[in-house]
N, C-alpha and C positions, 0 to 999 in steps of 0.2 A: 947265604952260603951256596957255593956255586956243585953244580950234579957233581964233578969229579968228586969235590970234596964228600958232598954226600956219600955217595958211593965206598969213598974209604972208610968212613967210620963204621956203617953198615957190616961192611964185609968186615973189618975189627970184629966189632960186635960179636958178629957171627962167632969168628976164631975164639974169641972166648967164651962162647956159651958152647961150643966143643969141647971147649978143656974142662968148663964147669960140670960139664954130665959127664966127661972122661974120670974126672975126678971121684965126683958122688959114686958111680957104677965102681969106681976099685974101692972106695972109702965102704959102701955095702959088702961086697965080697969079702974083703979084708974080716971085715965083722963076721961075716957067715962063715967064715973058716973057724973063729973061735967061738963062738956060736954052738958048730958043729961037734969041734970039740970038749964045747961042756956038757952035752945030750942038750940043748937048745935053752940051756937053765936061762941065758940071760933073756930068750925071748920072754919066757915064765916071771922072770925078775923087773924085766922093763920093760915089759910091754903093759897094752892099755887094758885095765880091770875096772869097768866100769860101777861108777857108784862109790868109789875106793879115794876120798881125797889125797891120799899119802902116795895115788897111781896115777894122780894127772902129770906132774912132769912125762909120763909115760908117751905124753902128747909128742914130746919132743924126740924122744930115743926110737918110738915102735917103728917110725919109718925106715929105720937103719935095720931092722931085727927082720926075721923069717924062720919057718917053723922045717924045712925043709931043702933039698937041692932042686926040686922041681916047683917050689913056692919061689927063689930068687931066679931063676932059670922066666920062669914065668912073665916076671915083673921087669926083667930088665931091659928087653925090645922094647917095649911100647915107650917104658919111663927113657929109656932115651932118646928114641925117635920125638914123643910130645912133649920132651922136657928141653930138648934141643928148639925145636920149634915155636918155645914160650917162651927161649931166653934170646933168640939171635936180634930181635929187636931191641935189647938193651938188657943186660945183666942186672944194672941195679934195680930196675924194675919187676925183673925176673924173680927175684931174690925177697922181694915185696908180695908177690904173687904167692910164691913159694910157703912164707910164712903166712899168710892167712890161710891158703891152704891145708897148712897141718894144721893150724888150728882148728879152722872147722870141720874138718875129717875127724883129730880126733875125739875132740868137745861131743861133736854129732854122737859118735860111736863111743863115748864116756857115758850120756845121757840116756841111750836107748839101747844098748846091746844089752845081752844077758848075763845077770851079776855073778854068773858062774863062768860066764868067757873069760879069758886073755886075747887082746888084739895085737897084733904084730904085722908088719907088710906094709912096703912102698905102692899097695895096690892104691890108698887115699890119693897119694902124689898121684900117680897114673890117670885116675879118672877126673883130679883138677885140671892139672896138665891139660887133659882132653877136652874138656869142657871150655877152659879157656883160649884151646886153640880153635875150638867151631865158632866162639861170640866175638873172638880178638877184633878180627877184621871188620863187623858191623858196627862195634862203637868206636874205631879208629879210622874207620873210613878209609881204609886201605884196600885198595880193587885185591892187589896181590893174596894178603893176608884172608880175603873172603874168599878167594878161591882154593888155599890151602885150606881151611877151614872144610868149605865144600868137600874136596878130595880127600882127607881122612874122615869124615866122617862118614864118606861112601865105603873108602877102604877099612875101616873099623869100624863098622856098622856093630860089630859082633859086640864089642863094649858093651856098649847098651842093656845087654841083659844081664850083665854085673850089676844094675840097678836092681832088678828085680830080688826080690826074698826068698833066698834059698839057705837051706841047712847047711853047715859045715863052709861060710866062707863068710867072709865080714864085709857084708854087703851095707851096713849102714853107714861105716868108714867111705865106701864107693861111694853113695848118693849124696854124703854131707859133702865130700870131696871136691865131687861133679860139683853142686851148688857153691863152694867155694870157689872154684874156676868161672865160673859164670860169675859170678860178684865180682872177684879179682878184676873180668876183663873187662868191667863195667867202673870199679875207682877208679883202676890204671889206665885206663884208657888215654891214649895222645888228645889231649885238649887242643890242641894247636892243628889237629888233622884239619886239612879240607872238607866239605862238603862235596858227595858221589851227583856225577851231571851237573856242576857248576863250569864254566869253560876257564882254559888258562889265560893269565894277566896277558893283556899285550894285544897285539893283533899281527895276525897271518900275515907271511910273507906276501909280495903283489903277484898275484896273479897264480896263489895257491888256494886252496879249500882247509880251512882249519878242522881239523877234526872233531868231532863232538867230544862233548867234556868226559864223557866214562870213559871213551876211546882215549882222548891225550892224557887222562888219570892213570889209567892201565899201563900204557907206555911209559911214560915218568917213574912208577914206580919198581917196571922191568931195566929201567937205564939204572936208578938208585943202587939197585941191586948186584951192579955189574953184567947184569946178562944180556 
């Protein structure tokens, strides 16, 4: 498949995992307005009650649900910033990721939260999302992807202590989450990727210097990209 082509599908890609978080972010709000409107009964109603087999579908709903304007306010930066960023490599696979994610976010937070909570919140997604976009690039072997990876995890550093056990937020939801994101990026992973420091097929023009292989890896996959 020759770069042009590459480069188109790519940038496709992309376009639609814009639309797919465009989507999710009004399909959430949409919800939080009625929500709102029923004093939060439905978060009460579907959301995850650990311990409760008649509340595991809850797996599937609580990510849609929030207990507050400042609880979906919260969640919605990051889950589309990380959730744009785990889909623009390919949607169907995004959407693979996505589903083992809820599930073990809310399996995680079925099994070990407090049998008097209700879980509710896109936060699970958010910290899969995040985890998967730090390990994408090491088992895809994409120079690009390890360097986004890098760069949010500097600039969301603050995450991180959504791991930690604190009172009053569903911190087990985060850490099953995280772990789902990290597994995620490790099935899904590009089989078919390169190996990082291998050099490119072929051989250097006469009378130029081929660049080493991380250097013409990095490059390939800034052309891939359009950029």
């Amino acid at each position: 498949m020759s770069d042009g082509r590459t480069a188109e599908i790519m940038i496709a890609e992309a376009r639609k995992a814009f639309w797919v978080m465009v989507g999710f972010l009004a399909l959430i709000w949409v919800v939080q307005v009625a929500n709102w409107a029923s004093a939060y009964s439905l978060s009460y109603s579907y959301g995850i009650r650990p311990w409760d087999l008649g509340r595991l579908p809850g797996i599937v709903s609580a990510p849609l649900l929030h207990w507050s304007w400042e609880h979906i306010e919260g969640n919605s930066g990051p889950l589309f910033i990380f959730g744009f960023l785990a889909a623009y490599r390919g949607v169907r696979r995004f959407l693979g990721v996505t589903a083992l994610i809820a599930v073990a976010s809310g399996l995680g937070s079925w099994f070990t939260a407090g049998s008097s909570t209700v879980g509710a919140g896109a936060s699970g997604l958010v910290f899969g999302y995040f985890g998967y976009v730090l390990v994408r690039g090491a088992f895809d072997r994409h120079l690009i992807d390890i360097v986004i990876g890098l760069v949010m995890g500097l600039c969301f550093a603050y995450q991180f202590a959504g791991l930690l056990p604190a009172e009053g937020i569903g911190w087990q939801a985060h850490v099953f989450g995280f772990a789902g994101g990290i597994l995620g990026g490790y099935l899904f992973r590009d089989r078919k990727a390169k190996h990082i420091g291998k050099g490119t097929t072929g051989s250097a023009a006469p009378g130029t210097n081929a660049p080493p292989g991380s250097r013409a890896a990095l490059l390939k996959e800034i052309e891939d990209l359009g950029l």
